[in-house]
C-alpha positions as CSV (number, residue, x, y, z in Angstrom):
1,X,90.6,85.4,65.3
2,X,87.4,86.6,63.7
3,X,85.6,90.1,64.0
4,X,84.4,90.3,67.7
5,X,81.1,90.8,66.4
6,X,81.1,86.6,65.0
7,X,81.8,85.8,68.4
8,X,78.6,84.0,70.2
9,X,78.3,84.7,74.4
10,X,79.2,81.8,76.2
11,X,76.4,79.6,77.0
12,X,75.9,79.8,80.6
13,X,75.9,75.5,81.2
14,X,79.0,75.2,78.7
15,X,81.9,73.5,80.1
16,X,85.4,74.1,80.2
17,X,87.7,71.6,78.2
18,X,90.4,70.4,79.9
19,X,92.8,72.2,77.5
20,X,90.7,75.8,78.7
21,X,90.9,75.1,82.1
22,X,94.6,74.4,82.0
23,X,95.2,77.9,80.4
24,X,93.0,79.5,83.0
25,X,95.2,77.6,85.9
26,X,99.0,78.5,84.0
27,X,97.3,82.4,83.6
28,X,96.3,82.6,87.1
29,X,99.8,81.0,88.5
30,X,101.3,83.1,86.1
31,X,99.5,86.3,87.1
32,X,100.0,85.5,91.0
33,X,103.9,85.0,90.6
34,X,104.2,88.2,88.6
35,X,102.2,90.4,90.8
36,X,103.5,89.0,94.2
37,X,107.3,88.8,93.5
38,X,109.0,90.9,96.0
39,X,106.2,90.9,98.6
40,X,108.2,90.7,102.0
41,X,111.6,92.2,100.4
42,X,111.1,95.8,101.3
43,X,109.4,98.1,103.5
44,X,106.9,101.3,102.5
45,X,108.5,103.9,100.5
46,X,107.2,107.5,99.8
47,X,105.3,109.4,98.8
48,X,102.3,107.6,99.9
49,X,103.0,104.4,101.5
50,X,104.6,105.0,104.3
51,X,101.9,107.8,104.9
52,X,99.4,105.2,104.4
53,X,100.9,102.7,106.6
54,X,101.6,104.8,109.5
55,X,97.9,105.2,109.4
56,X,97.0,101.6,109.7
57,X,99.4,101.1,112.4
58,X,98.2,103.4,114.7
59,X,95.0,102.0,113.7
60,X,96.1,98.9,115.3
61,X,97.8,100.3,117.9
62,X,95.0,102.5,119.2
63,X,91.9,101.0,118.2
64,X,90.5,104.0,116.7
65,X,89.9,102.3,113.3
66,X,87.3,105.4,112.5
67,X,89.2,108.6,112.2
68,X,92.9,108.1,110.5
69,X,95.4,109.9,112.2
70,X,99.4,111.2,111.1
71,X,100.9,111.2,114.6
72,X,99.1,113.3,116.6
73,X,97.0,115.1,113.6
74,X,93.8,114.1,112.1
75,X,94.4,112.9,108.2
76,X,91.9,113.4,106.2
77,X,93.4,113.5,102.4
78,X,91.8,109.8,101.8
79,X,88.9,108.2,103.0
80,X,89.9,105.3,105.3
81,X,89.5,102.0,103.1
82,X,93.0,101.0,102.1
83,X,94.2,101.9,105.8
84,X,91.5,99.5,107.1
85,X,92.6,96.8,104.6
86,X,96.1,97.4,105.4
87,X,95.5,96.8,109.2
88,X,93.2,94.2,108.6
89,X,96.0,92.3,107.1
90,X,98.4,92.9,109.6
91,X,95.9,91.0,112.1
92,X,96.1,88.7,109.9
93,X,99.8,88.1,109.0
94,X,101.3,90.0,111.5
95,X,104.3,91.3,109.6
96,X,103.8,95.3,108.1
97,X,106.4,94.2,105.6
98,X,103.9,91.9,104.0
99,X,100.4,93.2,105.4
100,X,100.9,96.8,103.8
101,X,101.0,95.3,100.5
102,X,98.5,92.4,100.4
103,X,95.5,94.9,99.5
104,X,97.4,95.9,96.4
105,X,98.2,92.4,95.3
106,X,94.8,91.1,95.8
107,X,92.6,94.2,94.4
108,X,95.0,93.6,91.2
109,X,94.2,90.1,91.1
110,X,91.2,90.3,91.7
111,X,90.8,92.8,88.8
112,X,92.4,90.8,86.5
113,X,89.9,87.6,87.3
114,X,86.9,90.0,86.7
115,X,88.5,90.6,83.3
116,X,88.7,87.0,82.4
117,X,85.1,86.3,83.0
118,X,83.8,89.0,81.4
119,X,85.8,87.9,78.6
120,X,84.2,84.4,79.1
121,X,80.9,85.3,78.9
122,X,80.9,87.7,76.4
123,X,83.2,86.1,74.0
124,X,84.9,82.6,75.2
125,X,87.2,81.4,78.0
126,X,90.2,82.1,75.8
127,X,89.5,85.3,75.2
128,X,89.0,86.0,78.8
129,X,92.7,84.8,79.2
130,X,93.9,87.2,76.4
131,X,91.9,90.2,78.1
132,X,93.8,89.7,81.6
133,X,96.8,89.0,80.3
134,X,96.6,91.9,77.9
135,X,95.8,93.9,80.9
136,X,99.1,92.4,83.2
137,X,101.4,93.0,80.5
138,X,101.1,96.4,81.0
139,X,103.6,98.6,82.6
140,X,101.7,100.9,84.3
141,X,99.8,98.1,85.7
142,X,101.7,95.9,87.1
143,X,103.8,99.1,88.5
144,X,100.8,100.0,90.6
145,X,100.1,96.7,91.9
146,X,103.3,96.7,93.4
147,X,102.3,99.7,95.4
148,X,100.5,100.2,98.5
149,X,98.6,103.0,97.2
150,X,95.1,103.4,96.6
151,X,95.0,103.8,92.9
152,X,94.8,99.7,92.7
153,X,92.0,98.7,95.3
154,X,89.8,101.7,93.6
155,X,90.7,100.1,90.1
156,X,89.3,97.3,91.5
157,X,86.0,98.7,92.5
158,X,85.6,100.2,89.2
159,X,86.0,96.9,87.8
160,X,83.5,95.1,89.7
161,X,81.4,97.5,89.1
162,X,81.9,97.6,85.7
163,X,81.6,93.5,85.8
164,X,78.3,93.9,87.7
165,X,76.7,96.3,85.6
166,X,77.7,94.5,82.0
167,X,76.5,91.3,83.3
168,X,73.2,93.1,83.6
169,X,73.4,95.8,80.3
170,X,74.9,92.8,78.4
171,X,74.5,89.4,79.8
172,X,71.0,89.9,81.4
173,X,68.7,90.9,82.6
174,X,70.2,90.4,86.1
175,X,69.3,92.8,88.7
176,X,71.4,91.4,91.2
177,X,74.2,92.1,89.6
178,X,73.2,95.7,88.7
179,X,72.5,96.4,92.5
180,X,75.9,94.8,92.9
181,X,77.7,96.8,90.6
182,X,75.9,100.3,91.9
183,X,77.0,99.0,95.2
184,X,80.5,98.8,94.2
185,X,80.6,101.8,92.8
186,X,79.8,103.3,96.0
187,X,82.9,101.5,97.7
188,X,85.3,103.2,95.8
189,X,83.3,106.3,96.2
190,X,84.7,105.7,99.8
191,X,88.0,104.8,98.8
192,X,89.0,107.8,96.5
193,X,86.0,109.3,95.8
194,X,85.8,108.3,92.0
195,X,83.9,105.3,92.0
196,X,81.2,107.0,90.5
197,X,82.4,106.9,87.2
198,X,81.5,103.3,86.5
199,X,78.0,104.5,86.7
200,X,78.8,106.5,83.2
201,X,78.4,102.8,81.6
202,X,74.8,103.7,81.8
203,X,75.2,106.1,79.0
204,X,76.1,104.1,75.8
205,X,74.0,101.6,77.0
206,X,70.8,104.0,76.8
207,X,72.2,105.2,73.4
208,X,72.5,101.3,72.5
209,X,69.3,100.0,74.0
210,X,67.2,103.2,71.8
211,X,69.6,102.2,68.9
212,X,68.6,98.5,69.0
213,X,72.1,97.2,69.1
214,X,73.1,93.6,68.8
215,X,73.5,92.1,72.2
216,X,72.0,95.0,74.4
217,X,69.9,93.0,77.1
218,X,66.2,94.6,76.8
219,X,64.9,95.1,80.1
220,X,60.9,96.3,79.5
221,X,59.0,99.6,80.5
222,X,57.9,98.1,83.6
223,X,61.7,97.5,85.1
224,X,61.5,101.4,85.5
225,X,61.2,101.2,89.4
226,X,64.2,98.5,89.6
227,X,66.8,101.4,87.3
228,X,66.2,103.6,90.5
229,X,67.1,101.3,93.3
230,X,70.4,101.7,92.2
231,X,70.7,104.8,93.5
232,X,70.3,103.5,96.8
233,X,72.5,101.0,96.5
234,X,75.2,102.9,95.9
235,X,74.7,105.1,99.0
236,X,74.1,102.2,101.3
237,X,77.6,101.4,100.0
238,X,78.8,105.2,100.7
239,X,77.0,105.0,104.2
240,X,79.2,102.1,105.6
241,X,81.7,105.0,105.8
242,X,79.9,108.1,106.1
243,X,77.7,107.5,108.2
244,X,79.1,106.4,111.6
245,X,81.6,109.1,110.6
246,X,79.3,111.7,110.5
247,X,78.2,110.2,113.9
248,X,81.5,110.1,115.8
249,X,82.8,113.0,114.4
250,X,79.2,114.7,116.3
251,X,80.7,113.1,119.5
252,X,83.6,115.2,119.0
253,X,82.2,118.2,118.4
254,X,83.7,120.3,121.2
255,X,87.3,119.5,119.2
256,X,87.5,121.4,115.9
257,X,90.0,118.9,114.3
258,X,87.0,116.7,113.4
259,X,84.7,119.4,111.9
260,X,87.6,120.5,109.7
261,X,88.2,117.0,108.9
262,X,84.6,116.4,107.7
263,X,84.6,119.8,105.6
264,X,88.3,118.9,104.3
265,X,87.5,115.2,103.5
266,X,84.4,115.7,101.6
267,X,84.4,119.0,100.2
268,X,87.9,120.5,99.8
269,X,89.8,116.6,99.2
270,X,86.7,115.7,96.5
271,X,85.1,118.7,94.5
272,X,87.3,120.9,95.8
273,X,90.3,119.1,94.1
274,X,89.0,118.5,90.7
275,X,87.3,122.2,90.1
276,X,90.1,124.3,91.3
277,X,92.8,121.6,91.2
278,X,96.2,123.0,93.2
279,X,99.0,120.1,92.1
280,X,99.4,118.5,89.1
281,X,98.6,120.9,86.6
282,X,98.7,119.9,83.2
283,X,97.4,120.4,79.9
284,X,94.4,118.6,78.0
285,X,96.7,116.8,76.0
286,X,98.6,115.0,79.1
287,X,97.2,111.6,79.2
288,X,97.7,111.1,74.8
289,X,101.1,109.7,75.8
290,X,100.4,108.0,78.9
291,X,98.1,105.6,76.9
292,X,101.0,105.4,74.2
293,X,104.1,105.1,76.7
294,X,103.0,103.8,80.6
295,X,100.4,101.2,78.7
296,X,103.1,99.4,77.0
297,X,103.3,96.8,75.6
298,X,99.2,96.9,75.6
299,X,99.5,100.2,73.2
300,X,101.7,98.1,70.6
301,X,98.4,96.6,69.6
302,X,96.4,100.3,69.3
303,X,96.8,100.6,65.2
304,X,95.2,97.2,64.9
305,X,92.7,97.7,67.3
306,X,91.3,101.0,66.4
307,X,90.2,99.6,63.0
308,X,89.1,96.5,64.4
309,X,87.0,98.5,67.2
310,X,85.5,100.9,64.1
311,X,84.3,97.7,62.2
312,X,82.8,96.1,65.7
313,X,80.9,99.4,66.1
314,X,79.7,99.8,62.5
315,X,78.9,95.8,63.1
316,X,76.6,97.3,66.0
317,X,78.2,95.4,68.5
318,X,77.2,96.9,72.2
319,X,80.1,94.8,73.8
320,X,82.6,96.6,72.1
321,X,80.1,100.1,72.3
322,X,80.0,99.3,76.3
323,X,83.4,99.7,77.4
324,X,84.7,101.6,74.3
325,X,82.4,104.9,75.0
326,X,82.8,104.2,79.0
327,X,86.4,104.9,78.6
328,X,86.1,107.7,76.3
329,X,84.0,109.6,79.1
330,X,86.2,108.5,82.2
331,X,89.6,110.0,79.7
332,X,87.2,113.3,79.2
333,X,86.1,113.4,82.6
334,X,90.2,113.4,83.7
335,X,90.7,115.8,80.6
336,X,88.5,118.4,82.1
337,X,90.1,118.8,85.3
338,X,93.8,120.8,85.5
339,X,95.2,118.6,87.9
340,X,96.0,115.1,86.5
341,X,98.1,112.1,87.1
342,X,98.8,109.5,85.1
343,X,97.4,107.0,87.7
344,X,93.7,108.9,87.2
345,X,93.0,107.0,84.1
346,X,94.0,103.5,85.0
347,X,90.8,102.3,85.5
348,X,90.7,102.8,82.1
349,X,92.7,99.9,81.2
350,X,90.4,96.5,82.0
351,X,87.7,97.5,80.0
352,X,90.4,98.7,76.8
353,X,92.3,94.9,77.5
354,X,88.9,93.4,77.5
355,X,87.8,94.8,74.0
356,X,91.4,94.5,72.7
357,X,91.4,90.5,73.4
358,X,89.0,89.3,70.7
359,X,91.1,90.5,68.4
360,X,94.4,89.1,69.8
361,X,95.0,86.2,68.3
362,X,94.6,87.7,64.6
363,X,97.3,90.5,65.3
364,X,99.5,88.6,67.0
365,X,99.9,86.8,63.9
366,X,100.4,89.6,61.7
367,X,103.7,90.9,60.7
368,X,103.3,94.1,61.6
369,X,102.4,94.0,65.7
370,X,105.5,91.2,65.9
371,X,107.6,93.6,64.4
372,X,106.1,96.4,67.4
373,X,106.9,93.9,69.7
374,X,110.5,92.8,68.5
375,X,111.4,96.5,68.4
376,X,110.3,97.4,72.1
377,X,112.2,94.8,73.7
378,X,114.9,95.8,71.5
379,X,115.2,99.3,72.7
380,X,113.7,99.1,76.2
381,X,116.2,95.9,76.6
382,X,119.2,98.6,74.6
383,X,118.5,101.4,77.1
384,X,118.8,99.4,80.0
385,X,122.6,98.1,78.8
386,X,123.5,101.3,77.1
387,X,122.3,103.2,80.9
388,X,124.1,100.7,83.0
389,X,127.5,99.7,81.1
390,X,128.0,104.1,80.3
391,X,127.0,104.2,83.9
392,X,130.1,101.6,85.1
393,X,132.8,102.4,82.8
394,X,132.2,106.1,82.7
395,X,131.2,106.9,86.1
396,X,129.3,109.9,85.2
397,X,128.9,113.0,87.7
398,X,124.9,112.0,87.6
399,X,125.2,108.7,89.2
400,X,126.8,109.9,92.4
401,X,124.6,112.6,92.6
402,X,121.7,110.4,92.3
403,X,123.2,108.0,94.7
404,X,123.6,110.9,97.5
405,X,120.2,112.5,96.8
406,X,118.7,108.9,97.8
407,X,120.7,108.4,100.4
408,X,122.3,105.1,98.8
409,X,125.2,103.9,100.3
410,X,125.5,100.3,99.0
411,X,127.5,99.1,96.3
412,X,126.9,101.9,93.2
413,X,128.0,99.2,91.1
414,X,125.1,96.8,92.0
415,X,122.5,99.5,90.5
416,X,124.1,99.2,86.9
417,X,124.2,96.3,87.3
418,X,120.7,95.7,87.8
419,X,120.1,97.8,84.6
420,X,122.3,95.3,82.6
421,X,120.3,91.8,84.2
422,X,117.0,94.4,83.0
423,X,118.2,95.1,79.7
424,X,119.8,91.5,79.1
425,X,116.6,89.6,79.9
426,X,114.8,91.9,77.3
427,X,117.5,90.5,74.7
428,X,117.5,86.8,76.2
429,X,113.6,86.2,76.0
430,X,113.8,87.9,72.1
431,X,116.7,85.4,71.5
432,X,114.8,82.5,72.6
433,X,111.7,82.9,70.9
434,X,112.4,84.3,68.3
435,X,109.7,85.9,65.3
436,X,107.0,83.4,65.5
437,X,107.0,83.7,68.9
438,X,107.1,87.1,69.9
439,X,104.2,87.2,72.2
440,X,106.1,84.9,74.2
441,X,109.3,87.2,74.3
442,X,107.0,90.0,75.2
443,X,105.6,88.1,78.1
444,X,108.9,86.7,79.2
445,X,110.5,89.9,78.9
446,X,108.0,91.4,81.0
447,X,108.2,88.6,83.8
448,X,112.1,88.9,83.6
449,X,111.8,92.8,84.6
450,X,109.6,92.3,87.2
451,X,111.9,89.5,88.8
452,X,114.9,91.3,88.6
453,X,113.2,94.7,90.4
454,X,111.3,92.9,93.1
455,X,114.3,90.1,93.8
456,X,117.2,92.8,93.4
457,X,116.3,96.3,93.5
458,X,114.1,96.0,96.4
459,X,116.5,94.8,99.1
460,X,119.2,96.5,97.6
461,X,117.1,100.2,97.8
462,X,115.1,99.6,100.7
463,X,117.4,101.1,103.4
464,X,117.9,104.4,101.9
465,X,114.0,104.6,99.7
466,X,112.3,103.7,103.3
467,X,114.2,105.8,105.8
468,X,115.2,102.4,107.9
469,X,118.7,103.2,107.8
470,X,118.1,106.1,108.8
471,X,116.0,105.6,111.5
472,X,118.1,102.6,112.6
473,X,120.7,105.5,113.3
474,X,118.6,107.7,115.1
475,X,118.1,104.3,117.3
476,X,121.9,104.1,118.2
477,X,121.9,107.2,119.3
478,X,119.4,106.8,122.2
479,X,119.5,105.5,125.4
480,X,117.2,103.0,126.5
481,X,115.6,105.9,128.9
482,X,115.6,108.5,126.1
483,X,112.8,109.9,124.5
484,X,112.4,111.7,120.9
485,X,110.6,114.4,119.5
486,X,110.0,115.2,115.7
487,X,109.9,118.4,113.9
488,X,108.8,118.7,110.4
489,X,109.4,115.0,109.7
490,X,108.4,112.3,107.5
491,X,105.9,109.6,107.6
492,X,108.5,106.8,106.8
493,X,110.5,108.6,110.0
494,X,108.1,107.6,112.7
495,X,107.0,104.5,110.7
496,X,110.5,103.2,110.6
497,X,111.5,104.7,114.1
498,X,109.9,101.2,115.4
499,X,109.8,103.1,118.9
500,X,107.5,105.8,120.9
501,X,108.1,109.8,119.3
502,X,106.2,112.3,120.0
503,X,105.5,114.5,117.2
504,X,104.1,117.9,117.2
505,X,101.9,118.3,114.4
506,X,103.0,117.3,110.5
507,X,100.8,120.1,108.7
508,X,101.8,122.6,112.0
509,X,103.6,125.8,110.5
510,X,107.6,124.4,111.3
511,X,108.1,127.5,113.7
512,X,105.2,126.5,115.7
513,X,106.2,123.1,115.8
514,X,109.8,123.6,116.7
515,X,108.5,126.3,119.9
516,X,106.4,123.4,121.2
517,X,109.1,120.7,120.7
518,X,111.8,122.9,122.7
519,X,109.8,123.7,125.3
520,X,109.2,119.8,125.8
521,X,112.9,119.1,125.7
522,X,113.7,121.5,127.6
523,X,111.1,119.6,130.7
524,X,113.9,116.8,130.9
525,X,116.9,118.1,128.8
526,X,118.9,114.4,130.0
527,X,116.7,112.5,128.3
528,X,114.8,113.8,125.4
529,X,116.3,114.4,121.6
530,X,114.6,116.4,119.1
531,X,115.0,115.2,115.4
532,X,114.7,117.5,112.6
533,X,115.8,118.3,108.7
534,X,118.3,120.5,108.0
535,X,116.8,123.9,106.8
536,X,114.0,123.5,109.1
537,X,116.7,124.4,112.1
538,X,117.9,127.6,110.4
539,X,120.0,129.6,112.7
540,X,118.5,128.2,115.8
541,X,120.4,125.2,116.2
542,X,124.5,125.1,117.1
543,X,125.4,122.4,114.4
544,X,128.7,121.6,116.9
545,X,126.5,120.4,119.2
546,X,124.2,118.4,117.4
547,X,124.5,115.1,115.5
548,X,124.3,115.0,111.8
549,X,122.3,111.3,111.4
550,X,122.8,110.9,107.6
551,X,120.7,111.7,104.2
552,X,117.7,110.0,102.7
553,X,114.8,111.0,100.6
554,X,116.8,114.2,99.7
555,X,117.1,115.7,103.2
556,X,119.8,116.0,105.5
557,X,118.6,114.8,109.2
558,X,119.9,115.8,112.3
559,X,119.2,115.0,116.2
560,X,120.1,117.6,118.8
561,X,119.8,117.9,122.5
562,X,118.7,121.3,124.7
563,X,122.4,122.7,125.1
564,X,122.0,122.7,121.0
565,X,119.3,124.9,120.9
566,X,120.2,128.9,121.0
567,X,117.8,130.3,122.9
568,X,115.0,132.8,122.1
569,X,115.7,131.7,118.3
570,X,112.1,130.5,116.0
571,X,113.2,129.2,112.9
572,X,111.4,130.8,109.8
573,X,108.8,128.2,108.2
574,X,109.7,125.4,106.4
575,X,109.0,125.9,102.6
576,X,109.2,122.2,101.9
577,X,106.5,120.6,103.6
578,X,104.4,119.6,100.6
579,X,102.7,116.4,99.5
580,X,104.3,115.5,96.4
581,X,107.8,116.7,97.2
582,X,108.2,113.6,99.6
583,X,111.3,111.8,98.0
584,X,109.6,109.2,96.6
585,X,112.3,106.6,95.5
């Protein structure tokens, strides 16, 4: 393929051929089957999922669709939007197994089809199908999608707004879809509070439009008035949340709970967070090898495209300019801050896949990207044997400890075993393809590993990664008159309890919680249990006369009734209670 700059925009009455619009229908199949393998197979694990989930639920279960809550508490770590979508699609479907991850599956669809059509229009349909699948064969991607988190649904309001505001900057003049794209930035504003950043395409594209580069859209000196109804677009979007917040929580202002969750929500969660960050502290440097390792096998193709990007921009070509210099800013933006994740720059990756396709079909011919290719599924597919035959023949001291600190009491054997199916696909799809071929092996390879996780390791994990063998326990253990309390629990524990609890606070110092929680018991001692973790019962709990319910998520659990508690005893705090120690599987 030619220098991206040779490339003419799609005319806007062209018409697919029938050859084009068959590679759009095998990409989308393709894209659907890969994303939404699995879907049904397990239930939320931690961190965040089941912390999510239980928030939707209780959404649905009490109607209060405004204010989030974790059992009894307030929760006010995340604006509301994935916890709507999520009950929104359990009205639908009526199944949490497959409601809690439909938002996921569909915001990373829907990203990926925003890809392909910017491709189309600013290059040709088949580049559009390189740039989203250049964009799904990436790890980190398609790891995400497969999680009900929020990190996909606010990737796809970046998107859109990116989509929105290119089709203007690039495709236009088109107002509309500059409104649109301010408006979307405003939604995922109110999903995780970073939507803004899409609005930092507005940068290069002054730069460009002063510079006279080829294909900036000139707008006029009269158009000034129309830039600043943007701003207001992107609040109106902000206001479908904040607003009737703001307004409820004022209905509510003779309970506390709600002014702290205003304060905590939009100060402390937002600004608060990124200026004096308190988890996830890392250097500037952290996110050089995420781009290299999580964004394989998209990185493979970096020492091609980097030269090919240079000669685009020397070539004055604003549609590589655009989202070039936009990602730039969004990977200093990250920089800046001392708390970083590795999820924080995947918005990042449409716009790289979408300047990365033009040039796709010229490196995948060259010798040098299918010998990149041939050597990743060569080692990933040689790590994955080498991990699970040492694993079966030696049975090394780390596997059962790995196995007891997730709570896995299945077949050991099954889990090596899934490594080998992993690491022999890898092989398999190089075999079968071959040199010539390699983007096929890549992409086969890649479908292959996402089968066998979502086919196998999800029913064969779920009991122990979700808690619902656990819980399913706990459920033997009660009478069908019994009640339950919980003390410094779990959001997968009263998710996967499937019955009434009552809890008595999750953020609740442990000592305050377990005073509250005895002194409920101890009302109708017959019939009520308490259920706690190990070290949060200290010395206050006879062990003889309590029952030890199992381990999952790297806790021991226990359920106890009043003639197990010694009395007068408050356990000290509980040291563990933090977010991102939450044995995530």
């Amino acid at each position: 393929m030619a220098s991206a700059a040779h490339h003419a925009p799609l005319s806007a009455g062209e018409r697919a051929t029938t050859q084009e619009r068959r590679q759009f229908w095998l990409m989308l199949l393709f894209t659907i089957v890969m994303l939404g393998i699995g879907i049904g197979l397990r239930d939320p694990w931690p961190s965040d999922e089941p912390r999510f989930t239980l928030a939707a639920k209780q959404m649905v279960e009490s109607g209060d669709w405004m204010f989030p809550h974790r059992g009894m508490e307030l929760y006010a770590d995340k604006p509301p939007m994935l916890m709507w979508l999520e009950a929104a699609s359990f009205e639908i479907v009526r199944n949490w197994r497959i409601a809690f991850m439909l938002p996921s599956f569909l915001s990373a669809l829907g990203t990926l089809l925003l890809v392909y059509d910017l491709g189309r229009r600013l290059w040709n349909r088949k580049v559009g199908v390189y740039a989203a699948m250049a964009a799904l064969m990436c790890i980190q991607f398609v790891f995400q999608a497969k999680r009900a988190q929020i990190d996909p649904l606010v990737v796809f309001w970046i998107t859109a707004a990116n989509w929105g505001l290119l089709r203007h900057l690039l495709c236009g003049p088109n107002w509309r879809m500059y409104w649109f794209g301010c408006f979307c930035a405003g939604l995922g504003v109110i999903t995780k509070g970073v939507g803004f950043l899409a609005l930092f395409m507005l940068l290069p594209y002054a730069w460009a439009a002063r510079q006279k580069w080829n294909g900036i859209a000139v707008m006029g000196a009269s158009a000034w008035w129309r830039w600043l109804l943007g701003l207001p677009a992107t609040l109106a979007a902000i206001g479908v949340w904040l607003v009737p917040m703001l307004l409820a929580a004022r209905m509510h202002s003779d309970n506390p709970a709600y002014a702290a969750y205003v304060n905590n929500i939009l100060f402390h969660q937002t600004a608060g967070r990124y200026a004096h960050a308190w988890q996830h502290v890392h250097s500037a440097f952290y996110y050089l090898p995420i781009l290299l390792y999580n964004w394989l096998p998209l990185s493979l193709t970096f020492p091609g495209s980097f030269v090919r990007w240079w000669q685009g921009l020397k070539a004055k070509d604003a549609r590589i300019l655009l989202p070039l210099a936009w990602s730039l800013l969004v990977l200093l933006f990250f920089s800046a801050s001392k708390g970083k994740r590795d999820v924080y720059i995947l918005p990042m990756l449409p716009m790289v896949a979408l300047i990365t396709a033009p040039y796709l079909e010229t490196m995948l011919s060259t010798r040098w990207l299918r010998a990149l290719g041939a050597l990743f599924l060569i080692a990933t597919g040689g790590c994955m044997l080498g991990l699970g035959f040492y694993a079966l023949h030696a049975h090394p001291a780390f596997t059962t400890r790995l196995a007891y600190e997730r709570g896995f009491d299945g077949p050991a054997d099954s889990l090596w075993w899934m490594c080998v199916a992993i690491g022999a696909s890898q092989w398999l799809a190089l075999a079968i393809f071959r040199w010539r071929r390699m983007h096929y092996a890549i992409v086969g390879g890649m479908l292959a590993l996402w089968m066998v996780w979502g086919l196998w390791g999800y029913p064969l994990l779920n009991d122990s990664s979700s808690a619902s063998e656990l819980m399913a326990n706990v459920r033997k253990h009660l009478g069908p008159h019994d009640e339950i309390g919980l003390i410094d629990w779990k959001e997968q524990n009263l998710l996967m309890l499937d019955r009434p609890a009552v809890d008595f606070g999750f953020s609740t110092p442990t000592s305050q919680q377990f005073v509250h929680a005895v002194q409920w018991q101890a009302a109708a001692p017959a019939t009520r249990w308490l259920f706690i973790q190990e070290p949060s019962m200290g010395p206050c709990v006879d062990r003889s006369k309590g029952i030890n319910i199992g381990h999952a998520n790297r806790r021991d659990w226990w359920l106890f009734k009043a003639d197990a508690v010694i009395s007068g005893c408050v356990p000290k705090n509980s040291d563990e209670a933090t977010e991102t120690e939450d044995g995530s599987p």
